[in-house]
N, C-alpha and C positions, 0 to 999 in steps of 0.2 A: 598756417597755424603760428600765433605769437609765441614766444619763448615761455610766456607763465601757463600755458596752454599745452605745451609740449612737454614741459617739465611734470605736470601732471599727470598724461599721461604716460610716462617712461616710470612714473612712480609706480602708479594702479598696476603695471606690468609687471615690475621689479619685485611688489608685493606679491602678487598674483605666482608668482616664482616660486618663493621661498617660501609663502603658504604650501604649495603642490609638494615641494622637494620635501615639506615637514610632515606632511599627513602618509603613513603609513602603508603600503600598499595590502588590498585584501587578499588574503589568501581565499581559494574555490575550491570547493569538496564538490565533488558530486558524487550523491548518491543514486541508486537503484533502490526503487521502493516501491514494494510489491501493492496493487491498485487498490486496497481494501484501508492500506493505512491513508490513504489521502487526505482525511481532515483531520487527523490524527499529527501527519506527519509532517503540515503547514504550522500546527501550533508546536511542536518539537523543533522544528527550523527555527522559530523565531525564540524560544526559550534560548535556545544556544546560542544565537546571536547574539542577543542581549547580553549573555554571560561573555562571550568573546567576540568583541567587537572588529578584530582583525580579521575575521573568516565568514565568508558568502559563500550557503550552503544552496546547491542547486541541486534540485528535485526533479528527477524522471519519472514517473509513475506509469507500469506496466504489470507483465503477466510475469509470474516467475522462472517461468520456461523459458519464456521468451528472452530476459538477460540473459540467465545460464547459457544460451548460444551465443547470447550477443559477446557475454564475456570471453567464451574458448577463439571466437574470432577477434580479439582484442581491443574490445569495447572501452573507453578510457575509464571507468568508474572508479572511485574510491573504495566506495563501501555498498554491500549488496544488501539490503535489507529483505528477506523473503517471505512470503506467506509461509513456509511452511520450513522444515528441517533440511529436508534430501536435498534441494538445490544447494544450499551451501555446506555441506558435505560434502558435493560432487565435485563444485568448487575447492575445495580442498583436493580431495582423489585425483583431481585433475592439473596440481602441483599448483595453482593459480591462488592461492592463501594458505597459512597458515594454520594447523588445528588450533593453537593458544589464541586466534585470531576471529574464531566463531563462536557466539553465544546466543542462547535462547532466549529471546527479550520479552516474548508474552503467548500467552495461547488464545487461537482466534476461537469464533464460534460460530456454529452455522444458522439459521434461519431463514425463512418462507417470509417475502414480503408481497402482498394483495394490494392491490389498487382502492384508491378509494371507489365504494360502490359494489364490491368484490362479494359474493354469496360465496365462494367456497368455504366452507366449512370445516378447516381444519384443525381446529383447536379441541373439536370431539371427535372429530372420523381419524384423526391422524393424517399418514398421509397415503392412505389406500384413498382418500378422496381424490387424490390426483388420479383417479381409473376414470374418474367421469366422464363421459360424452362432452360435456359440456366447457371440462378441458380442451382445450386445443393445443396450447401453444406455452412451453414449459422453458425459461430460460434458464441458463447454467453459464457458467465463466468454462471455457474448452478443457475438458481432464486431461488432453494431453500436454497444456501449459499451465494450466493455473489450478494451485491442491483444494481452494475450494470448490471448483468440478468435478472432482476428484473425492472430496467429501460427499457431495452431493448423490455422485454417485454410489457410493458405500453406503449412504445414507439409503437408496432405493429401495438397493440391495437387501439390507437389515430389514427393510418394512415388507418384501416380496413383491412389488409394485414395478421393477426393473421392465419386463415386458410389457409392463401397460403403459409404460410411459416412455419409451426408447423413440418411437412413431413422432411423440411430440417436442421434443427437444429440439431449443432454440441453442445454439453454441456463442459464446461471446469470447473473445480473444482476451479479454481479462473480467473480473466480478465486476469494475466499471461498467463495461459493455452491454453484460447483463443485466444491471439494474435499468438502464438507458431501455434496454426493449421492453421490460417492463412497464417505466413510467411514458414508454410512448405507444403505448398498446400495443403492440408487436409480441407481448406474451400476459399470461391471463395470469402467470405469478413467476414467481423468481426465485430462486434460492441464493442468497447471500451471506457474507460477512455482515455480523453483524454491527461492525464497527460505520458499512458503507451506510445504514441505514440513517447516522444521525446525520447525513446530508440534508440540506433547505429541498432539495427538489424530491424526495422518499418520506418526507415529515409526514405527509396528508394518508399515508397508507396504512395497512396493519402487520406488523410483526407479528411472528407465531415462532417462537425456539423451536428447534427441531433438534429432539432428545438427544442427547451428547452419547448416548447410550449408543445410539444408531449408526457411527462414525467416528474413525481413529481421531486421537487426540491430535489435535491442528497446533504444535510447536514454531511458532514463527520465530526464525534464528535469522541473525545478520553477522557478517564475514568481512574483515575490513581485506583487500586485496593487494596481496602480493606487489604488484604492478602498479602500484598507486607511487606518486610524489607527494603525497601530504597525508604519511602514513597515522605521523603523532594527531593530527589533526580527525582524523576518522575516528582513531581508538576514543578520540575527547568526544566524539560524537555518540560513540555506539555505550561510551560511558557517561553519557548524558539523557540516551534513551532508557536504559537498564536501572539509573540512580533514583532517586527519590522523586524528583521533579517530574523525570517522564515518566516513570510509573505512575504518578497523578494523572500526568496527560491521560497514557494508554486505558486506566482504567473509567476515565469517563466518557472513556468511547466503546465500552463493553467489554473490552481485552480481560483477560483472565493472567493474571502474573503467575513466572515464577518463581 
């Protein structure tokens, strides 16, 4: 290599230096985000980045049961975001955050999603229509991890339909799950968040509200954690979800503020 040759590149190197040593390092949140915020919670990631270009926010999406263990076994998370209240409370009761540290960011709502093609008739029988023969195969996110199972089932409950329909219950480890057996025929309807419905792959089916009347109110709270390194960085998140802008988000994805 000639000297005007070498020279060159010891330059493109020397720059290539002082660029790196000048550009900022990102700080990483990770959150726990319970499976219903999913599309929700991709456009709430990127609002905040945008607003803080130092911080890459990495997204888990699961059952809320399921963190709350993952958390008492010392899961790294930042911030828990949950379907429902009781997990992060427990989180709290269980010394692992803060009470000043937990807020209620929006109330979920449940719903009956049909395939397209779907004859069940629930928008006049309610849902004693799920006693039909013709039902078979009823999916739910698992009540023992996930509060919209949970709903689902209180929801039977209220309609007297608990035993015509226990036989058919498909169980999914989070309302992702559920919708998945849904739209892969594996269930003939599905009880969901209605927030999972504005997904691309549930667009082609039918929503049907299932009366708010019929199931405790669904308080979805998120908890920034105790155990976190990038405590101020969470609270900037979880007050990013709660402020003006995510409330936008949250409520065009069906969310109920409050």
């Amino acid at each position: 290599m000639n000297r005007a040759a070498l020279a060159t590149v010891l330059a493109a190197a020397l720059l290539a230096a002082t660029v790196a040593r000048a550009e900022p390092s990102r700080r990483k949140l990770q959150v726990a985000a319970a499976a219903n915020l999913k599309t929700a919670a991709e456009e709430l990631k990127k609002g905040f980045q945008a607003e803080h270009p130092d911080a890459e926010v990495a997204l888990t999406l699961g059952g809320s049961g399921t963190f709350f263990a993952q958390l008492q076994n010392g899961a790294p998370f930042d911030l828990f975001l949950s379907a429902d209240r009781e997990y992060p409370q427990r989180v709290v009761g269980a010394g692992l955050a803060r009470a000043e540290d937990e807020t209620v960011y929006a109330f979920g709502k449940l719903v009956a999603w049909l395939p397209p093609g779907s004859t069940l008739d629930l928008q006049k029988r309610g849902l004693a229509a799920l006693a039909d023969p013709a039902v078979r195969r009823i999916a739910i996110a698992n009540p023992a991890v996930a509060p919209f199972g949970r709903a689902a089932q209180a929801a039977f409950q209220a309609a007297g339909v608990t035993a015509a329909v226990q036989s058919k219950l498909v169980l999914g480890t989070s309302a992702s799950q559920a919708a998945q057996f849904a739209t892969t025929g594996a269930a003939d309807v599905a009880f969901l968040p209605l927030s999972l419905t504005f997904e691309k792959a549930l667009s082609g089916g039918t929503v049907v509200a299932v009366p708010e009347a019929l199931y405790p109110r669904i308080d979805q709270s998120g908890v920034v954690l105790a155990a976190s390194r990038e405590q101020a960085l969470a609270r900037a998140f979880l007050a990013y979800v709660t402020g003006e802008k995510g409330r936008a988000i949250l409520s065009r994805y069906g969310y109920g503020l409050p």
